[in-house]
C-alpha positions in Angstrom: -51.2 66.3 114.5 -49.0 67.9 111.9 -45.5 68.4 112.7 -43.7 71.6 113.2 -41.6 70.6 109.7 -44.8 70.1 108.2 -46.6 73.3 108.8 -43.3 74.5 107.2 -43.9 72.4 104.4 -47.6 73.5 103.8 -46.5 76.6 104.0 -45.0 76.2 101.2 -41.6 78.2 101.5 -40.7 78.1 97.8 -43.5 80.4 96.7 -42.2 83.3 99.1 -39.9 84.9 96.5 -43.6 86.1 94.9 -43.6 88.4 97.7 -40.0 89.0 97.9 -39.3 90.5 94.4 -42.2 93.0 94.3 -40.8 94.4 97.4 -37.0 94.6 96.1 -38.0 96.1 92.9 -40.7 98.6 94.2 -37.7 99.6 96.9 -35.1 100.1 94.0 -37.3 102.3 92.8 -37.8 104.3 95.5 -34.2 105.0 95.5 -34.6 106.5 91.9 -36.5 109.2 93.8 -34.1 109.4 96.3 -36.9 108.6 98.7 -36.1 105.2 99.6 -37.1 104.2 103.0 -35.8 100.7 104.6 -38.1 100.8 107.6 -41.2 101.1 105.4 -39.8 98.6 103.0 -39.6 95.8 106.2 -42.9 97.0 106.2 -44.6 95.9 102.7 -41.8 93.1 103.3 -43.8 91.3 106.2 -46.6 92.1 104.7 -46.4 90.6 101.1 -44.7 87.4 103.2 -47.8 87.5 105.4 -50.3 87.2 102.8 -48.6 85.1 100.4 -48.5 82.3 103.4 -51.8 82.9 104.6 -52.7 82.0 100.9 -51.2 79.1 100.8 -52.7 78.3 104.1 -56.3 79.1 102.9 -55.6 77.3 99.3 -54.7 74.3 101.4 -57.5 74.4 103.7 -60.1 75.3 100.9 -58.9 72.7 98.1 -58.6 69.9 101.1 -62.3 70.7 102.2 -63.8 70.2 98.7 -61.6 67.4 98.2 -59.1 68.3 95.5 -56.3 67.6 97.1 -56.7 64.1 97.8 -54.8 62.7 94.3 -52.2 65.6 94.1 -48.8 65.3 92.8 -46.7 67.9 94.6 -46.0 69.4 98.1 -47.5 68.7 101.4 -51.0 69.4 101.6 -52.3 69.2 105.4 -55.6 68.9 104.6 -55.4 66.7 101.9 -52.9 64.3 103.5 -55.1 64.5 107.0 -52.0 66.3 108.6 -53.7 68.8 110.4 -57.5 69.7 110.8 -59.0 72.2 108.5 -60.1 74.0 111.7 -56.4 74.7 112.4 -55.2 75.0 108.9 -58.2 77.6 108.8 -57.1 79.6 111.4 -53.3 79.3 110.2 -54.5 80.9 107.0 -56.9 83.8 108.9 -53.7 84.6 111.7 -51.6 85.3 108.6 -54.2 87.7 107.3 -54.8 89.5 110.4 -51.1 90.4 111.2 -50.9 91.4 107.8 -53.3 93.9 108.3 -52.1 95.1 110.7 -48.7 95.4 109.8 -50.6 97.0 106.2 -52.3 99.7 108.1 -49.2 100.8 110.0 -47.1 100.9 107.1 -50.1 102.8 105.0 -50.4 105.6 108.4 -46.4 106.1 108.6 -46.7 106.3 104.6 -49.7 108.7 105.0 -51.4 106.7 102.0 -54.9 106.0 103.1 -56.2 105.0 99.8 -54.2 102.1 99.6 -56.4 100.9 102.7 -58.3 99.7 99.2 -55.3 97.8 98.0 -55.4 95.9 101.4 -58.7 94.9 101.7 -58.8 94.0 98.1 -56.0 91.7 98.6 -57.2 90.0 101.8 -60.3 89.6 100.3 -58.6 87.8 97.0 -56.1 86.1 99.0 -59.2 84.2 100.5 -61.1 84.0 97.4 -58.8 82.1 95.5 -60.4 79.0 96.4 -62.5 79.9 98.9 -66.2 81.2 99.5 -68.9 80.0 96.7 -67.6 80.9 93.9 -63.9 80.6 94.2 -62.0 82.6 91.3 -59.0 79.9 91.1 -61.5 77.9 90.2 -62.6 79.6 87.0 -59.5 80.5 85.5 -58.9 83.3 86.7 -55.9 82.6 89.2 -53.4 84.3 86.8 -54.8 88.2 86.4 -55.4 88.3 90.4 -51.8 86.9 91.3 -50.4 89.4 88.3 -52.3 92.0 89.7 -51.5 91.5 93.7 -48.5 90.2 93.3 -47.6 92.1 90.4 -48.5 95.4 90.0 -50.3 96.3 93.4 -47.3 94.8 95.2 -44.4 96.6 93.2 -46.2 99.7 92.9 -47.5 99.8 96.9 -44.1 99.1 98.1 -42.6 102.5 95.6 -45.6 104.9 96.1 -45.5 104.0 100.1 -41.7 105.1 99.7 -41.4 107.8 97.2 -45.1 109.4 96.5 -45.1 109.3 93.1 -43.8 105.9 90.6 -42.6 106.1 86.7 -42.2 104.4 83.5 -39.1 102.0 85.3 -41.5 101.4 88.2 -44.7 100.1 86.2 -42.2 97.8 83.7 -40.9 96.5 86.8 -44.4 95.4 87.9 -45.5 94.2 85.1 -42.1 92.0 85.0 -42.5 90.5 88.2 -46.1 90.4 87.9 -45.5 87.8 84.5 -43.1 86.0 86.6 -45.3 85.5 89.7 -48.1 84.4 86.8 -45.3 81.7 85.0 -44.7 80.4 88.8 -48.8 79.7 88.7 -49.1 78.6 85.2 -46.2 75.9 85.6 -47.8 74.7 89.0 -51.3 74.2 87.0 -49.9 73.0 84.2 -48.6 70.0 86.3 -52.1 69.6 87.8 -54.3 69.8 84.4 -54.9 66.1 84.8 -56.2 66.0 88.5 -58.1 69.1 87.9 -59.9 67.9 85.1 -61.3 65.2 87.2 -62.6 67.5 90.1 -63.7 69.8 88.1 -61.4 72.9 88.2 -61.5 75.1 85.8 -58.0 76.6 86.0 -56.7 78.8 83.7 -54.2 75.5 82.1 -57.3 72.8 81.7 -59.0 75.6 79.6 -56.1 76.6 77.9 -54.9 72.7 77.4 -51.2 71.6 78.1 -50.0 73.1 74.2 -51.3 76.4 74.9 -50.1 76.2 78.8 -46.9 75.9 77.7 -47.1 78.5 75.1 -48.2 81.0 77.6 -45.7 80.2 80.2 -43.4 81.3 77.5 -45.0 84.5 76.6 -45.1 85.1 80.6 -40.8 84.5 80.3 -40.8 87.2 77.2 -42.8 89.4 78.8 -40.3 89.8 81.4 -37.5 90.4 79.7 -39.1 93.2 77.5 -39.9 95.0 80.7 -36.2 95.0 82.2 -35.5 96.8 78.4 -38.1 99.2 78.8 -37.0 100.0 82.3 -33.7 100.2 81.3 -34.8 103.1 78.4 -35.1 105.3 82.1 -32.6 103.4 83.9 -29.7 101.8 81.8 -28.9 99.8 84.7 -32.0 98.5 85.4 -30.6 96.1 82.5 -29.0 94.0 85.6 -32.5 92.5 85.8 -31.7 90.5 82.6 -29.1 88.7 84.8 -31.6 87.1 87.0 -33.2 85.6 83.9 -30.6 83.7 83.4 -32.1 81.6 85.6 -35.2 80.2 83.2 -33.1 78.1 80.9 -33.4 74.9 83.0 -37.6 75.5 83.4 -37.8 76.8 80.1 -36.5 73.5 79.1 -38.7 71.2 81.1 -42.0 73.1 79.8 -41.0 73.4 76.4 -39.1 69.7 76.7 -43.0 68.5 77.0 -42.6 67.3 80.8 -45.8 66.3 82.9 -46.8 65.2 86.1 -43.7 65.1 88.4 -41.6 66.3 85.9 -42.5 69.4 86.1 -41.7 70.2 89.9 -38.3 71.4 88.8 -39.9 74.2 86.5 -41.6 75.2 89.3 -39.3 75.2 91.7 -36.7 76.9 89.9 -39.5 79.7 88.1 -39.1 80.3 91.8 -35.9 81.1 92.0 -35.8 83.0 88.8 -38.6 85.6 90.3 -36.4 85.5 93.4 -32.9 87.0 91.0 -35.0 88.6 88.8 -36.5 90.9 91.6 -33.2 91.4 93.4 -31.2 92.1 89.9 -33.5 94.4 88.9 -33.6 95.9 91.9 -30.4 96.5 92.6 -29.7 98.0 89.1 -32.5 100.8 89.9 -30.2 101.1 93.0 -27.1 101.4 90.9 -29.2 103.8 89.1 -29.5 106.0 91.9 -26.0 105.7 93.5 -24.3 105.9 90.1 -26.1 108.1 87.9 
């Protein structure tokens, strides 16, 4: 039976700032409007922490069913490793779901913003999908445009319009932003795992892509960032701050570039983590100063 620190583990804590930074930059926003709400930001909060462990969960228990977990280099897997049983890990992943629903529908009735009721079945439903069900997405190379688009855009965007009513030019740059960030996070966790991938057969969006063009995109995922904190800032000036938080990708941008594989590589990710983590409260907290400061 898996230990209380190792339920932590497979939840994987250093992927959490993926939910974090949507939620500090779609609240900055708010403020712009002078519409900001901290209750309702708690809210999308729990909920984007929620769903971003119950996917881990699910990843873990889907990838350790079908067996693609059993030569990883990386974090605890307690499927894989024979931890826990998938039963349990199963209903780790569904628990997280559920009060993430539920904590999804109260914030969308307090917001009065039924049509995001879409949004949260949507993401449930991908959350799952990754690599569950038949025909698992993750599994086809298609990982990337669902996290940039739940974790990016829908995320960001959610947390503002369940704020403020209405989003802008600042608000959409900063989802795209973290939205390329969440992606790099992916990208330099399957980059690491091209060769074990290859041999079971995933299809991710790196083995397709092959380590040179991997890297190459992780780095056009690191540009893309930084061009949205500038367009943001062309409505905000102070939503320049962001740039501060990517400070942060020199050491990862040095390891991908650098040509590191296998192990090597956990640094990148780890610290891609990080980066997301500043880039989201920087940017943030410029839209903030926008608000306070004029």
């Amino acid at each position: 039976m898996a230990t209380l620190n190792q339920w932590i583990a497979g939840a994987r804590p250093r992927t959490l700032p993926i939910a974090i930074a949507p939620v500090a930059v779609g609240t900055g926003s708010a403020y712009t409007f002078e519409r900001a709400n901290t209750g309702y930001a708690l809210l999308a909060l729990v909920v984007a922490l929620l769903l971003q462990v119950g996917v881990n969960f699910a990843n873990d228990y889907s990838d350790g069913v079908r067996g693609t977990d059993d030569n990883r280099v990386g974090p605890v897997r307690l499927v894989g490793q024979g931890l826990a049983t998938a039963v349990n890990v199963k209903l780790a992943a569904m628990a997280c779901f559920v009060f993430a629903a539920v904590c999804g529908i109260a914030l969308i009735g307090l917001a009065g913003t039924p049509l995001l009721l879409l949004a949260g079945v949507a993401a449930i439903w991908a959350a799952w999908h990754y690599t569950g069900g038949k025909h698992p997405y993750g599994y086809l190379g298609l990982g990337e445009v669902f996290v940039f688009v739940f974790f990016g855009l829908f995320a960001t965007l959610g947390t503002t319009y369940t704020q403020a009513g209405q989003i802008d030019l600042a608000t959409v740059a900063g989802a795209v932003g973290v939205g390329a960030l969440a992606c790099a996070i992916l990208v330099a966790n399957n980059l690491r795992d091209i060769p074990g991938d290859i041999e079971s057969g995933k299809r991710t969006l790196a083995v397709r892509l092959g380590d040179r063009g991997t890297r190459i995109l992780y780095v056009a995922l690191v540009l893309v960032s930084l061009v949205m904190v500038l367009l943001a800032a062309t409505v905000h000036t102070w939503a320049a701050l962001g740039i501060v938080g990517l400070l942060l990708l020199a050491r990862p941008l040095k390891v991908v570039v650098g040509g590191n594989r296998g192990r090597d590589l956990i640094p990148a990710l780890s610290d891609t983590g990080l980066a997301i983590l500043a880039y989201g409260l920087t940017f943030g907290i410029g839209l903030y100063l926008a608000y306070r400061l004029g």
